[in-house]
Structure formats: structure tokens, C-alpha cells
N, C-alpha and C positions, 0 to 999 in steps of 0.2 A: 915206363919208357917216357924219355921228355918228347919233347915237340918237335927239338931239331933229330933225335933221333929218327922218329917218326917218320919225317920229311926224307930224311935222307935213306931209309930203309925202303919205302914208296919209292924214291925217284932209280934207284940202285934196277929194285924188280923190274921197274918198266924202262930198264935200261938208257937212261935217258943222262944226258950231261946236265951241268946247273946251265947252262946258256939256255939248251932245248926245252930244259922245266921254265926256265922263266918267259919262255916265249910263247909257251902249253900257255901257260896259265897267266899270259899279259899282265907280268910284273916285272919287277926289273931285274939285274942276275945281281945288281948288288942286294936288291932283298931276299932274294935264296943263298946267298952267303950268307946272311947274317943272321938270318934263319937257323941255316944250318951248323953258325956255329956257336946259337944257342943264345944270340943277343937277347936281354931281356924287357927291350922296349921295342916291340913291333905291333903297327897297324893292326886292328882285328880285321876291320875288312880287308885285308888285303893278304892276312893268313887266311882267311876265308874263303878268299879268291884260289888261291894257292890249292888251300885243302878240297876242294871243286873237283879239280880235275882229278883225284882220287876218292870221290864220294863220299866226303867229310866237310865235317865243319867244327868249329869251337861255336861250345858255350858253357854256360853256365853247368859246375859242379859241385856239389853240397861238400863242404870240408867237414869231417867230422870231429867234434871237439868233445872234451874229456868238461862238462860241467861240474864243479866241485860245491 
């Protein structure tokens, strides 16, 4: 599942419009657009902030690679 997936599977449950998430989570509604549709350059604090009001956070995830 990506991240805007994520966001917007969370925001969907707790019934909530992208205005009322952005105002949850004192951001702006243009960064839960572009969140949501998956921009690849966004704030961590500020996904951070976001992922909060859903009991989440980003960090750090081991990629596992094929050493040859």
C-alpha cells in the first residue's frame, strides 16, 4: 500500500473531507492533495504531522537487497 493510499484509506474511515483532514492535522488541503495524489516530494515533518492524527508516523525501513 503507498502512502497516499494510506492517507486516503484513514481519511475515507474517519469520514472526514481533505479540508477537515487538513484542519485535524494543521496542514494545508493543498498538502493532503498532493499527498493524496501521491506527489513524490513532500515534507516528512509534515507527513508526520498528518500521520499523528492517525497514530502513525514515517521512518526509517530496511530495503532488502539481493547482494551478489
Amino acid at each position: 500500500m503507498t502512502l497516499s493510499e494510506f492517507v486516503k484509506e484513514k481519511r475515507s474511515l474517519s469520514k472526514l473531507t481533505q479540508p477537515e483532514l487538513a484542519e485535524k492535522a494543521g496542514v494545508g488541503l493543498r498538502f493532503v492533495r498532493e499527498m493524496e495524489q501521491g506527489k513524490e516530494t513532500l515534507r516528512l515533518d509534515k507527513v508526520n504531522q498528518l500521520l499523528q492524527l492517525f497514530g502513525y508516523q514515517m521512518g526509517p525501513v530496511e530495503i532488502k537487497r539481493n547482494l551478489v
